[in-house]
N, C-alpha and C positions, 0 to 999 in steps of 0.2 A: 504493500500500500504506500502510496505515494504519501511524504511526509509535511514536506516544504509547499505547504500550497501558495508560497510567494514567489515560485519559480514564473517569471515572466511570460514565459510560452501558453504558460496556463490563462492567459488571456489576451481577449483581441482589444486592439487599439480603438480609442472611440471614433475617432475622425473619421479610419478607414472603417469603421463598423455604419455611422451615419453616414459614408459612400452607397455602402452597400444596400442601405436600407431607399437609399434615394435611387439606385440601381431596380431596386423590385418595383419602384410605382413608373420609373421608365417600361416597365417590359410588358404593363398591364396595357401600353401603345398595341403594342403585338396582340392583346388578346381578343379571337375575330369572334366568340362569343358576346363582345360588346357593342354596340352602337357605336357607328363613328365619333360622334361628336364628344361621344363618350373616350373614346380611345387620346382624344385631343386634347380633352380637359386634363389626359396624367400628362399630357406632354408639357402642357402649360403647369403645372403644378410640379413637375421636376426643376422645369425653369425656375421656379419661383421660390424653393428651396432651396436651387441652388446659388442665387441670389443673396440671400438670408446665409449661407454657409460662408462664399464668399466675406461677406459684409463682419461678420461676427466671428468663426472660428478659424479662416486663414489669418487673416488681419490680427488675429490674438496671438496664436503660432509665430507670425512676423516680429509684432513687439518684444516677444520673448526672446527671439531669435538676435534680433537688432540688440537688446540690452543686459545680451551675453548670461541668461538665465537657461541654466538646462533643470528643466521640471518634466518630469514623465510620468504617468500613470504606469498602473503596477505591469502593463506591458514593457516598462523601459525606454520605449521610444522617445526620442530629444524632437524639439522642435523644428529641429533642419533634417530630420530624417520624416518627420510628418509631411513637413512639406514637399519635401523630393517625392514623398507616395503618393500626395495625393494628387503633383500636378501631373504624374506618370498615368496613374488612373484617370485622370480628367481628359486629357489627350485621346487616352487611347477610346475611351467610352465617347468622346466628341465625334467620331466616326459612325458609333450605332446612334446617337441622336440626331445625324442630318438623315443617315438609311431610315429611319423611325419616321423622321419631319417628310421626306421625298414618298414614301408609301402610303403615310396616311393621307396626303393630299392627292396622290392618285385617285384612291378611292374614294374619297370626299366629292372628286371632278364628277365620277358614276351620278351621284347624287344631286347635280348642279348647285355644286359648293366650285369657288374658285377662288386660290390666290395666284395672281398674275402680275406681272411686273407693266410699265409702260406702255411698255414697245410690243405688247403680246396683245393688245387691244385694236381694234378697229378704231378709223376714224372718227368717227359718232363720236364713240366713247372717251377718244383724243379731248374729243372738244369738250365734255364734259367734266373731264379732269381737269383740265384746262381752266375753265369758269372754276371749279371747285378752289384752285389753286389762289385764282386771284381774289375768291371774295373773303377764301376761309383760310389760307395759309398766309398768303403774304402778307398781311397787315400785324402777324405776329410772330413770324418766326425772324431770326435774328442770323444776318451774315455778318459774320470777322474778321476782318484785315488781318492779316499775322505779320510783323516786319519790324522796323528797328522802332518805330514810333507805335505801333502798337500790338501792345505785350500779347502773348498766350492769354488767352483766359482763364478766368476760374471754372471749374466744371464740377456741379453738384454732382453727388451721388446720384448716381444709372442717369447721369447724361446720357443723351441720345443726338447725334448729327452725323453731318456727313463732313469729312475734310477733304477740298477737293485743291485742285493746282491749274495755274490760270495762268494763260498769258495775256501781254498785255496788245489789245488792236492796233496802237503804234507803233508797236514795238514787240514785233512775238519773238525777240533775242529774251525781253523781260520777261521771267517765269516768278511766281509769288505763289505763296500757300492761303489760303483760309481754312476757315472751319462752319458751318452756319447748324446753329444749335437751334435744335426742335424741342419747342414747348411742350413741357408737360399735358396740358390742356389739350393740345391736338389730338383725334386719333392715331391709334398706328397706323391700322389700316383705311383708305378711303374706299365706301360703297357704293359701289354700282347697283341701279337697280336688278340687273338681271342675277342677283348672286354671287355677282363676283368681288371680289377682295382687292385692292390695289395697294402695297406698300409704301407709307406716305415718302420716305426715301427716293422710292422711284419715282415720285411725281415731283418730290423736290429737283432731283437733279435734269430735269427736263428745262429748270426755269433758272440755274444757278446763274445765267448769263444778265438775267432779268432782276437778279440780286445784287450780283458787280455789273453794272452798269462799264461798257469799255476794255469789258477781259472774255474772253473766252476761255470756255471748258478744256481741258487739256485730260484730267481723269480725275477721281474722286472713290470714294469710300465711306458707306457708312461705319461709327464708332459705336461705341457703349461703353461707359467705362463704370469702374463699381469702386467705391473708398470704403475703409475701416465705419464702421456705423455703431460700433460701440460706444455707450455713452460714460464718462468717467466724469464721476461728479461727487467733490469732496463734501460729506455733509457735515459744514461746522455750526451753520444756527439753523434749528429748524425753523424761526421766522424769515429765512431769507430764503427754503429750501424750491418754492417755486419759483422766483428767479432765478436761483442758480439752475433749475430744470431748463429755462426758458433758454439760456443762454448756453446750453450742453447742447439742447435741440439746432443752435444757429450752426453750434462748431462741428457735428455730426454731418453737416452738407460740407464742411471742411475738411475733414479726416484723412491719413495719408490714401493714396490713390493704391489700389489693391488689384485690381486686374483692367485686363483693358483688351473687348472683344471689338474684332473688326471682321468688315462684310469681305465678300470674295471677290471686290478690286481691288481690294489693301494687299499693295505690291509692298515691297522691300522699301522704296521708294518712302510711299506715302506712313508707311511704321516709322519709320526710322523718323521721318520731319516728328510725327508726334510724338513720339517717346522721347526724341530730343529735349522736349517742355516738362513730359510728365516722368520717366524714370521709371515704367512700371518694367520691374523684373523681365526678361524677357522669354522663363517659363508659366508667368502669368500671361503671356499674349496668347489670344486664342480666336483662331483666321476662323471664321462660317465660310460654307458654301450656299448655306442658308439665310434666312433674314437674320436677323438678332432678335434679341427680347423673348422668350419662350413666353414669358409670364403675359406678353401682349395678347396671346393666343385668347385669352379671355373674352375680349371683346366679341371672338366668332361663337366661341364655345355659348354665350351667353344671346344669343344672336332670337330671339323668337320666332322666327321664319323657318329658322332649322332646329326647334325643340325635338321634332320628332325623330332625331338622329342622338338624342338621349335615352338613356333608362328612365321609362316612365315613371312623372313624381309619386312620392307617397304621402299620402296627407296625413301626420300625426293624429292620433285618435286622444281623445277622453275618456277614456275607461271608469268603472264603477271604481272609486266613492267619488270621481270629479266628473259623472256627466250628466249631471242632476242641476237644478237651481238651490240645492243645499248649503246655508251659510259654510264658506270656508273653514273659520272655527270652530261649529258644530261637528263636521266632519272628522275634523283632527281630534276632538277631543273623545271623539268614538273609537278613533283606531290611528294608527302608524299607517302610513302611506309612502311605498317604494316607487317611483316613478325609472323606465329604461329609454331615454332621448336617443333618437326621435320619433320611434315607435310609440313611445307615448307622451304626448303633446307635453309641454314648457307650459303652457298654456299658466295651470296649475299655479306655478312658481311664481309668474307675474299675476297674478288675479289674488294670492297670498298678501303682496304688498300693496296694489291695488286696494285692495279690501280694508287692509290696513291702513291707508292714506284716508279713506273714509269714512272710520269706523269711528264713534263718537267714545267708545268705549276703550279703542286703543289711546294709550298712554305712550309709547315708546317704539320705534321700529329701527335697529342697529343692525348694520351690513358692513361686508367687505365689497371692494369692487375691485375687479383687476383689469380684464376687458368686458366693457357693459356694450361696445359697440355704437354706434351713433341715432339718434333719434330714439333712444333708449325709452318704452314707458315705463322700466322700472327705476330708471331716477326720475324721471316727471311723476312719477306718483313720490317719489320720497319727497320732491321739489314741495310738492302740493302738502304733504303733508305737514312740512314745519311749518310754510307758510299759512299753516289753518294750526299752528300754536304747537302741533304733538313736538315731544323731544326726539329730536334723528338725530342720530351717530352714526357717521359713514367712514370707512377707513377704505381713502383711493388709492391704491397704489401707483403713484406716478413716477414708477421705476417699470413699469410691464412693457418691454421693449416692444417699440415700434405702436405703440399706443400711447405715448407719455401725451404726445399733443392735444389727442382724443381728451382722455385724462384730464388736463387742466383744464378743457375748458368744464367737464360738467364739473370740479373742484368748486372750483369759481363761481358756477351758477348753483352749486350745495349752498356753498357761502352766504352768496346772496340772500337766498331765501330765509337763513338763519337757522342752519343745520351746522351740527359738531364736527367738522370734516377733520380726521384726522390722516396726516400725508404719510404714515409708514414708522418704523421704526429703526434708529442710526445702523448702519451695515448692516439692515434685513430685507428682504423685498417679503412683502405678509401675500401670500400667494393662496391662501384657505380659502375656501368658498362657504359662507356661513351667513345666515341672515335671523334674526332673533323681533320678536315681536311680542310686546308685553299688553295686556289687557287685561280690562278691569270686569269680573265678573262674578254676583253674588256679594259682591263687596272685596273680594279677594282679586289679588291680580294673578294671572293666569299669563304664561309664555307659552311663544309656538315657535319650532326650531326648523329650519330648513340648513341642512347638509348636503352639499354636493362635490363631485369629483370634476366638475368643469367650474365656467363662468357663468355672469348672469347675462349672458346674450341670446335673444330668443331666436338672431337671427344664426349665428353659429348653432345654436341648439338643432336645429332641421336637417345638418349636415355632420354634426360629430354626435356621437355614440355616447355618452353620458347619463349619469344616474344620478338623482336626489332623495331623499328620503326626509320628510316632515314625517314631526312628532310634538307632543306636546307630554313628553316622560318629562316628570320631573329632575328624574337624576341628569336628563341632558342640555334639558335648558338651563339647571342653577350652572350646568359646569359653563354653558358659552355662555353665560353672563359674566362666569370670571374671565373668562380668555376678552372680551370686549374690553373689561376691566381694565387688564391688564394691555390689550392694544391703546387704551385712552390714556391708559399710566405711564406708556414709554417704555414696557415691562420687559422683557425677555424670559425672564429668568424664573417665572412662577412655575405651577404645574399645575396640570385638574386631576379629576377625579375618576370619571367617567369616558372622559374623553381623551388622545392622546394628541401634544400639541408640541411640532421639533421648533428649534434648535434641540432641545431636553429630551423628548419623550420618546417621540418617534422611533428613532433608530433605535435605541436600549429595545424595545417593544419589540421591534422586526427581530432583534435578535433572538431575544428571549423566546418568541413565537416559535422562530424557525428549530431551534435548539431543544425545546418541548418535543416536537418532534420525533426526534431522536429516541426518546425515553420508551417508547413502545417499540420495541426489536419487530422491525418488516411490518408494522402497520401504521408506520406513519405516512401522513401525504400529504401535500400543499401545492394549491394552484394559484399563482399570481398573473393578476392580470395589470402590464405595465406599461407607460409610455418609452420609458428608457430604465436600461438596467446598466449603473455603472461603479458601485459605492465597493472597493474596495473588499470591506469586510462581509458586507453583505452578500457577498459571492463567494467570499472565504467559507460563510459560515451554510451558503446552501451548499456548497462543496464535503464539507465535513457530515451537513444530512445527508447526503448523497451517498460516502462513504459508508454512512450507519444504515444504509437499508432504503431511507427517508423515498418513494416517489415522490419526486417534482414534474411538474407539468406548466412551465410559464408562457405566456403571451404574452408578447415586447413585441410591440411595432415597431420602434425604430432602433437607436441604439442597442446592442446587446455583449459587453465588454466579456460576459462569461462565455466558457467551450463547452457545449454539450460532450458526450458520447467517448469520454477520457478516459480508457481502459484504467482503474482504479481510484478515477476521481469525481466522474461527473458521468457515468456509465448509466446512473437514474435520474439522469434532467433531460428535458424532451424540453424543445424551446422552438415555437414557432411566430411568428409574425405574421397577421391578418391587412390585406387592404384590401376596399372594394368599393364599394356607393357611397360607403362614407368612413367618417375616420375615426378611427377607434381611438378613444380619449381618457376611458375609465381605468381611475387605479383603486385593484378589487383584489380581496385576498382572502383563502379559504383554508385554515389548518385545521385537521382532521381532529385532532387528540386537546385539542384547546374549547376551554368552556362555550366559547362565546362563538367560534369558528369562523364569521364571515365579518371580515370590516372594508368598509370603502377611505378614500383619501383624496386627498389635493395634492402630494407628495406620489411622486417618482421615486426609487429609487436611485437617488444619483447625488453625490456631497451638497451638490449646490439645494435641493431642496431639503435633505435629512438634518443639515449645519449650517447652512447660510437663509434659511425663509424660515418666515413663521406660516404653518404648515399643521393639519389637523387629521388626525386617524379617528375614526367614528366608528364603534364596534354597533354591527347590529342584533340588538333584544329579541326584533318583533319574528317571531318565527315562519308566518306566512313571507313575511319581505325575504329572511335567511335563504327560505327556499328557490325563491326565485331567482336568486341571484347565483346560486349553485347549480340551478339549471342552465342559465345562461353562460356559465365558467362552462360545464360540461359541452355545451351543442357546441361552442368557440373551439374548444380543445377535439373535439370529432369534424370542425370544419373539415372538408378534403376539393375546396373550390377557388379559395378565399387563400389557402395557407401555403404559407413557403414554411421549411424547417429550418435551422441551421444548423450546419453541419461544424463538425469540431477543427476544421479547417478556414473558418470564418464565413466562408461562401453561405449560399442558400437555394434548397432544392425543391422545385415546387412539389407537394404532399401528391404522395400518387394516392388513388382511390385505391381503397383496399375491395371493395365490394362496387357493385352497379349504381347504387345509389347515389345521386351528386347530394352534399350536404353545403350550403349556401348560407351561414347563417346567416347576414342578411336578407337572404332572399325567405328563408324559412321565416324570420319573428315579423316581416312585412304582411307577409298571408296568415301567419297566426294571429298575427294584435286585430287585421280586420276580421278572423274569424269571431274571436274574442267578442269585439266589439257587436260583432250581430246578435251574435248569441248571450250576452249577460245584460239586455236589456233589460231593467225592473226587476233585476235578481234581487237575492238579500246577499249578504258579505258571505255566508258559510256556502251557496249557493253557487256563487261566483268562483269559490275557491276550486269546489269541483269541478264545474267546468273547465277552467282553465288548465288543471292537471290532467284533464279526457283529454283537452284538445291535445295540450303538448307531447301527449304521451303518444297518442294518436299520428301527429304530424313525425 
């Protein structure tokens, strides 16, 4: 038996593990079981990834790199050895993602879907671009002289232009550079009505003459460039902490310059003029033969004209005890209610606070908010609620990367209204998902708890995978009354009761959990369900249940730093990763030999949530919810549609069906919930419960 489980080999690096995991939603492109449009949307969502990757974890790797820090995860690997892998990887996968980009547009054309360049259009449709150029481009895109008198620009983060080279009509000896940067605001692509797509690019460079006034075109290249987007912000007064947010947000469009993609006229030539300005590495340059921007894909992907080249939508349901006109708190005080997003509606969750913002009898409604998303009605009802006298206490985090802007403004508009906003606490980002609501009844005040494993966005909610679970148990609302407590105290350092809440608790908890385990020789077993699996110890110690007998069965979407299938060490963990219609978000855990056995979280697995966020584990009581959500761990873990394995080699192999049967679970809990929903109309609770175990059982 292997002793040392600090031997390096014993795990995979995270970077190249979040490669891989952005590798499987690339390949769901290939899958002709899907609707095209469908197949289009993973392409745009690789892009978009890989964006966010770029921006945040090479740009980290860099600094480290630059300031002579060698830091490694228990794989060993130094930051200039990460880097060398991943831009070898990136290289070589840049090849399957233009064969990806070139296929799927073939077959989209079957469809009268087109993206077309210029010069691939009929005159008509010349003139039409044309017109489109002069009334909707030119008045806001911006051409740049380059030369002794005027400087390189500044180029935000995912600038988007074209740099082209010009000579002069007097003088075509005079050759000069520019650059003419395309506003955010524009589309990428411009629409034809007959379906077709035109690359705003390509329409620009038909007019570049009509820009420089006296030069002609010579050749040109669309760019893309990506900076560092990490925000580093010293917190010394927390009354200063949203201006200093404010002004992190301006230097974030400043950040060193981190890659720099160019189109498939970017000769040697035209690189070399720009990198002269910008300095980006030159295994950071990355030539398309395609457009740029994956992430622009959206626009088609989102297109109404061609819905029907999606997976048809599902309309989340209200299930019994929420599809009645029953006061919200009468309901809760009858029973616990497990809710599984987006199978079953959000709805709920906002109608909770709603109700609450209304309710003459509510005293108090305390939330956290991380990403609430825009147009939010669950802060327009907290809005409403101060401003009609109740006491709100909102803890924003205006540290939730690439939402801070969102963020401040409803801070600002909490404020306003004369709500308690609290902004976080010093070196923690509060990433818990919790909402607490006090009310007055019989003369007694009564709390209602809402815990969940996402955020409060009802618009995310339709598209990630997510569970909540209101109650009004006493043990769980006195414990999030003190976690508020101590969020309004500036606290870290408290503990609860009932509930478990890291820096502190968390992780002692996973351990101990997993470690129980153990104590039953060959009948222990634990299923987790996670976003990322990367904590060090917590790998150590499923490694050692592993050794003592312990089956493991996890679901990790994306990061996964552990080795399955290690002759002596990891020969009982079984680790696969789900993607499909939508994206699995819930972190959910199930230990056989433990009193309580099923808890959900806000917390991943990985240092930065176990020791750097305030972060809450929610054991659940209620035995109907327990069940469900171990049926739900079970169908995910028998997925054979949806699931890649990982193999102890890092890679990942898609799950072969062991029997005839396809298992989708997606596709299964869509036709369950609407069976559900037909069949438990005007049940009673015990009523409901049967059924829904016929059906599942059944399906």
């Amino acid at each position: 038996m292997i002793t040392n489980l600090k031997n390096p080999n014993l795990y995979n690096n995270r970077e190249l593990s979040w490669l891989q995991f952005n590798t499987r939603v690339l390949k769901q492109v290939h899958d002709e079981s899907l609707p095209l449009l469908e197949r289009l949307k993973f392409l745009a969502i690789y892009g978009t990834n890989l964006d966010e990757f770029y921006m945040i974890r090479v740009a980290g790797l860099k600094k480290l790199f630059a300031a002579g820090i060698i830091v490694s995860g228990a794989d060993r690997l130094t930051p200039l050895q990460q880097l060398r892998e991943i831009r070898k990887y990136l290289h070589q996968e840049q090849q399957v993602v233009e064969h990806c980009m070139t296929g799927i547009l073939k077959k989209l054309e079957e469809d009268g879907l087109f993206i077309k360049s210029y010069d691939e259009v009929n005159q008509n449709e010349k003139n039409t671009l044309n017109r489109y150029f002069k009334e909707n481009i030119y008045p806001v895109i911006i051409p740049i002289a380059i030369d002794a008198t005027h400087p390189f620009p500044h180029l935000n983060n995912l600038s988007f232009g074209l740099i082209v080279k010009l000579s002069d009509d007097d003088n075509e000896s005079i050759e000069r550079f520019g650059i003419i940067r395309v506003p955010r605001p524009l589309e990428r692509f411009v629409e034809l009505d007959n379906g077709t797509f035109i690359p705003i690019e390509s329409v620009v460079a038909q007019h570049v003459e009509d820009l420089f006034p006296g030069y002609s075109l010579i050749k040109y290249s669309s760019f893309r460039v990506t900076r560092n987007a990490d925000l580093e912000i010293e917190e010394e007064e927390a009354d200063d902490f949203m201006e200093i947010l404010e002004e992190g947000l301006k230097l974030r469009r400043k950040g060193a310059m981190v890659r720099l993609e160019v189109g498939i006229r970017g000769d040697e030539e035209i690189v070399d003029f720009f990198n002269r300005h910008t300095n980006v590495y030159k295994d950071d340059i990355y030539r398309f033969h395609t457009f740029l921007n994956l992430s622009s894909l959206w626009q088609i992907v989102g297109h109404k004209d061609f819905a029907h080249l999606l997976l048809p939508p599902f309309k989340p349901k209200n299930l019994p005890p929420f599809d009645c006109s029953e006061d919200i708190f009468t309901t809760l005080d009858k029973q616990d209610v497990l809710l599984y997003h987006p199978y079953e509606s959000f709805e709920p969750v906002v109608r909770l606070i709603q109700a609450a913002s209304k309710d003459s009898d509510v005293v108090s409604i305390k939330m956290t908010l991380y990403r609430s998303g825009t147009n939010s009605p669950i802060v327009q009802s907290l809005i409403s609620a101060s401003e009609s006298g109740k006491q709100v206490t909102v803890m924003v985090e205006l540290k939730a990367r690439f939402d801070e802007e969102n963020n401040l403004i409803w801070a600002k508009a909490l404020e306003k209204s004369g709500a308690h906003v609290i902004y976080g606490i010093k070196g923690f980002k509060v990433h818990a998902k919790a909402a607490l609501v006090t009310r007055r009844k019989n003369g007694k005040l009564i709390q209602y708890a809402h815990l969940g494993t996402g955020n409060y966005n009802p618009t995310t909610a339709k598209i990630y995978t997510d569970m909540s679970y209101m109650t009004s148990k006493v043990e769980i609302t006195n414990d999030l009354t003190r976690f508020f407590h101590f969020l309004s105290g500036f606290s870290n350092k408290g503990k609860l009761n009932e509930l478990y809440m890291a820096p502190a608790q968390i992780k002692p908890k996973i351990l101990s959990l997993i470690q129980n385990e153990m104590r039953k020789e060959k009948d222990g077993h634990i299923i987790a369900k996670v976003n990322s699996l990367v904590d060090e110890d917590v790998i150590r110690a499923l490694y050692k249940a592993s050794q003592a007998g312990v089956k493991i069965e996890l679901i990790v979407r994306g990061i996964c730093c552990l080795k399955p299938a290690i002759k002596d060490v990891s020969e009982n963990i079984k680790v696969i990763s789900i993607l499909g219609k939508y994206l699995e978000h819930p972190r959910v855990f199930y230990f056989k030999n433990d009193a309580t056995q099923v808890y959900i979280s806000s917390a991943d697995w990985m240092p930065r949530n176990l020791l750097r966020r305030v972060e809450l584990l929610t054991g659940i009581p209620d035995l109907v919810a327990k069940e469900k959500i171990l049926q739900i761990l079970q169908l995910q873990c028998s997925d054979n549609v949806l699931s890649h394995e990982l193999q102890s080699d890092g890679t990942y192999q898609k799950v072969k069906k062991q029997n005839s049967k396809n298992i989708n679970n997606h596709k299964f809990l869509e036709d369950y919930i609407n069976r559900i929903s037909k069949a438990t109309k005007k049940k009673s609770p015990q009523e409901i419960q049967h059924i829904a175990a016929r059906l599942f059982m059944e399906s």
